[in-house]
C-alpha positions in Angstrom: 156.2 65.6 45.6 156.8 61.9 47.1 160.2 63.5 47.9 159.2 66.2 50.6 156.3 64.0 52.0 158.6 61.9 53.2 160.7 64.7 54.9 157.6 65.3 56.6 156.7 62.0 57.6 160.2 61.6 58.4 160.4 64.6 61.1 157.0 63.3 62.3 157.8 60.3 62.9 161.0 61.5 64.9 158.8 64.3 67.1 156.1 60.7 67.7 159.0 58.8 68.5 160.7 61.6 70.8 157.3 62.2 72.9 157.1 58.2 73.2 160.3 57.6 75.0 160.2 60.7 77.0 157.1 59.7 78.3 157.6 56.3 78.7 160.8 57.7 81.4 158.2 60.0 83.1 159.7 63.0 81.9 157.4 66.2 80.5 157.4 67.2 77.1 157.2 70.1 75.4 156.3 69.8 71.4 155.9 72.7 69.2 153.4 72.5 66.2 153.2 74.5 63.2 156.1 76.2 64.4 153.9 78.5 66.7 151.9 76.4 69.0 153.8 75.1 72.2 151.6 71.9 73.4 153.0 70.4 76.8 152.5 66.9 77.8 153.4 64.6 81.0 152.3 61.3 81.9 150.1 60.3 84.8 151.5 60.3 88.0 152.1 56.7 89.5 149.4 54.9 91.4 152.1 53.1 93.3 152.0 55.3 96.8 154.0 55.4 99.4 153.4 53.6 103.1 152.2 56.0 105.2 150.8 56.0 108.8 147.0 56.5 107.6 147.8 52.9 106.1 147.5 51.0 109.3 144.3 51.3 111.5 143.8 53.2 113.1 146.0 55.6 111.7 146.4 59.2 110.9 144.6 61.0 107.8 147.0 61.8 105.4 148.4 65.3 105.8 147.1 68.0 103.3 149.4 68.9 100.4 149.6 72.7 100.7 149.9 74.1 103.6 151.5 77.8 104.2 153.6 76.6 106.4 155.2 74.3 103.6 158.1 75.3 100.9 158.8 74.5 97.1 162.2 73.1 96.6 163.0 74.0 93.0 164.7 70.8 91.1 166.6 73.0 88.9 167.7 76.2 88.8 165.9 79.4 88.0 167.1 79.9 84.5 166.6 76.4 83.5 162.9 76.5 84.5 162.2 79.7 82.6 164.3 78.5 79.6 161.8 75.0 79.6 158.5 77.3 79.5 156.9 78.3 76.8 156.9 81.6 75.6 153.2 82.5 76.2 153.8 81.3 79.8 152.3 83.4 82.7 154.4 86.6 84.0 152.8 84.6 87.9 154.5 81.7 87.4 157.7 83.4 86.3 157.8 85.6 89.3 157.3 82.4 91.3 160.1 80.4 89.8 162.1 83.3 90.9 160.8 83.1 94.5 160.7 79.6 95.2 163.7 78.6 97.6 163.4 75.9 100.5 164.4 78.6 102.5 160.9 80.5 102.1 157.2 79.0 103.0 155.1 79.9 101.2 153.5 82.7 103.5 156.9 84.2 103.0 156.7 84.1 98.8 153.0 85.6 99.2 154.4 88.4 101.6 157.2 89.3 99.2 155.4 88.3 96.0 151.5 90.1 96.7 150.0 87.0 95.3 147.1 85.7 97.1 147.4 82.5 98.4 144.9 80.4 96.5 147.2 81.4 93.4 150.8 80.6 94.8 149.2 77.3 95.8 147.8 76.9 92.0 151.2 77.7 90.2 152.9 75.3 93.2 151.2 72.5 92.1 152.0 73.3 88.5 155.6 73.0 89.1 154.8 69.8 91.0 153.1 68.3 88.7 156.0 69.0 85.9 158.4 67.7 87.8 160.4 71.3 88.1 159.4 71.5 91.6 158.8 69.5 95.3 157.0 70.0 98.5 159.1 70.1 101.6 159.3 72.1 105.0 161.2 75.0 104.8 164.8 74.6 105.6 165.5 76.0 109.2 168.1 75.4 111.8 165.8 73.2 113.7 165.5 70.8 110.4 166.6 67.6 111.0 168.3 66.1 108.1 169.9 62.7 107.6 171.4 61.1 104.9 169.7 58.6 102.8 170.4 55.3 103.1 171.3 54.3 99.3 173.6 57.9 99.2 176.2 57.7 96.3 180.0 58.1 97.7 180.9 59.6 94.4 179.4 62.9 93.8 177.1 63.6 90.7 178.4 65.1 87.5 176.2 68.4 88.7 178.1 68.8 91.8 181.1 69.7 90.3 179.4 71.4 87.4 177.4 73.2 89.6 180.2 74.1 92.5 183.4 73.8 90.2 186.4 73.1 91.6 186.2 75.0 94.8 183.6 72.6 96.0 184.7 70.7 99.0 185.2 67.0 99.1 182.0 65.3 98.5 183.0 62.8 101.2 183.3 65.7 103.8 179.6 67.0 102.9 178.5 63.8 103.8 180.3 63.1 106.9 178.3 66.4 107.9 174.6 64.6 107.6 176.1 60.7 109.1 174.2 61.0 112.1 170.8 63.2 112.3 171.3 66.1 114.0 169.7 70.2 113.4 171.1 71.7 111.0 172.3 74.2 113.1 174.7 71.9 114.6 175.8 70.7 110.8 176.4 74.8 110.2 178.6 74.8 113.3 180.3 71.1 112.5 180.9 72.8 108.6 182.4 75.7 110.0 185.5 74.1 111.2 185.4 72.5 107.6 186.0 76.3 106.6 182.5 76.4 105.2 180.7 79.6 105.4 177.2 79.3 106.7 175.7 80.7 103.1 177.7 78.1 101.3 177.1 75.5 103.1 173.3 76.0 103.0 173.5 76.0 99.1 175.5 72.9 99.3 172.5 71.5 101.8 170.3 72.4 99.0 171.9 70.7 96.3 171.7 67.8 98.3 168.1 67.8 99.0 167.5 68.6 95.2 169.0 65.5 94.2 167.2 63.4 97.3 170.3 62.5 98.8 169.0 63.9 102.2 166.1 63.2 103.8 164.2 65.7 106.6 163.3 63.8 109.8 159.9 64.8 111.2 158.0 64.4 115.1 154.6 63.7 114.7 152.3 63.3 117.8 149.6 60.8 117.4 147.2 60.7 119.8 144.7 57.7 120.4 142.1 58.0 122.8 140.9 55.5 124.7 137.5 53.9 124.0 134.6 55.1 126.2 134.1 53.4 128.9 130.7 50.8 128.8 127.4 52.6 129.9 126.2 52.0 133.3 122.5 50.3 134.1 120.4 53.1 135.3 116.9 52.9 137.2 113.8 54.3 135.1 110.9 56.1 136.9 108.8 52.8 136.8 111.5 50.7 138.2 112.7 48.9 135.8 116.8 48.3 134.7 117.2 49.9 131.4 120.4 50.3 129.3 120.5 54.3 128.3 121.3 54.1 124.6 
């Protein structure tokens, strides 16, 4: 009756209103129709880029995406991810939300994993895309990391949720990354902050998860100089020609 069509126009008017705001805040969604079908949606990336060096002339060509010498930097944790897929979702990708870990390129995951290349790079750019997942250089102790410039004093409700109590001081963390340095010196600053090496790498990682730090790269750009102007040369019948 009029009674139980407007139950349903009621909970379809919540799911339309739901999908709106979630993807008006750039978040992906995941509806469920007819109670069996899982149908997942995000909105288009931004046009808005940022400046890079192939801007100005002159410059370089803009780095390729994947690369395997690159990492995925999971933006949540293992669990979570799997929880947000659909059921039906592929036994690959699963394996690779396990894998993925800043601390492995992704010649590392397809050594451990089997998975050819061409594939890792597929279900990479899945997570990308989804917003569970980002493209960084692996973590090493040669990474050189440096706090960004509009880094929160306070730590985030997930620090503490994610470190409990035993977390140290959220201004000491900092204090580590004030000055760009390798991270291998940070390791040996944390350790007389009685920070094990392991837990101060997951600390490290929470940070870069949540974009408070920011790697530091060298790149050589090399310009050659223009060719010098072509001399005058004598033809055969004498006469000064420009060789073209």
């Amino acid at each position: 009756g009029s009674e139980e069509s407007s139950i349903v126009c009621g909970e379809l008017g919540n799911v339309l209103r739901t999908a709106l705001l979630t993807l008006q805040a750039c978040r992906p969604l995941n509806v469920r129709v007819g109670s069996r079908t899982d149908v997942a949606v995000c909105s288009l990336p931004s046009a808005t880029l940022p400046l890079r060096l192939s801007s100005a002339p002159g410059g370089m060509p803009p780095p390729p995406p994947l690369r395997p010498y690159l990492a995925l930097l999971p933006l949540e944790s293992a669990a979570a991810m799997i929880a947000a897929l659909p059921a039906d979702a592929s036994p690959l990708l699963l394996r690779l939300v396990q894998l993925a870990s800043p601390l492995r390129s992704f010649e590392d995951m397809a050594d451990e994993s089997g998975l050819p290349m061409p594939m890792l790079f597929t279900l990479a750019l899945h997570l990308v895309r989804w917003g569970k997942a980002r493209l960084v250089h692996p973590l090493t102790q040669e990474s050189i990391l440096a706090l960004q410039p509009n880094a929160p004093l306070k730590p985030p409700k997930a620090y503490r949720d994610a470190f409990g109590a035993a977390a140290p001081s959220f201004g000491t963390l900092l204090a580590l990354f004030s000055a760009p340095r390798p991270f291998s010196a940070v390791l040996r600053a944390g350790e007389d902050a009685q920070l094990t090496k392991r837990r101060l790498t997951q600390l490290t990682i929470f940070l870069l998860q949540h974009d408070l730090l920011r790697p530091l790269h060298t790149y050589v750009h090399c310009v050659s100089e223009p060719p010098p102007p072509l001399e005058p040369q004598w033809s055969s019948m004498g006469a000064c020609g420009q060789v073209a």
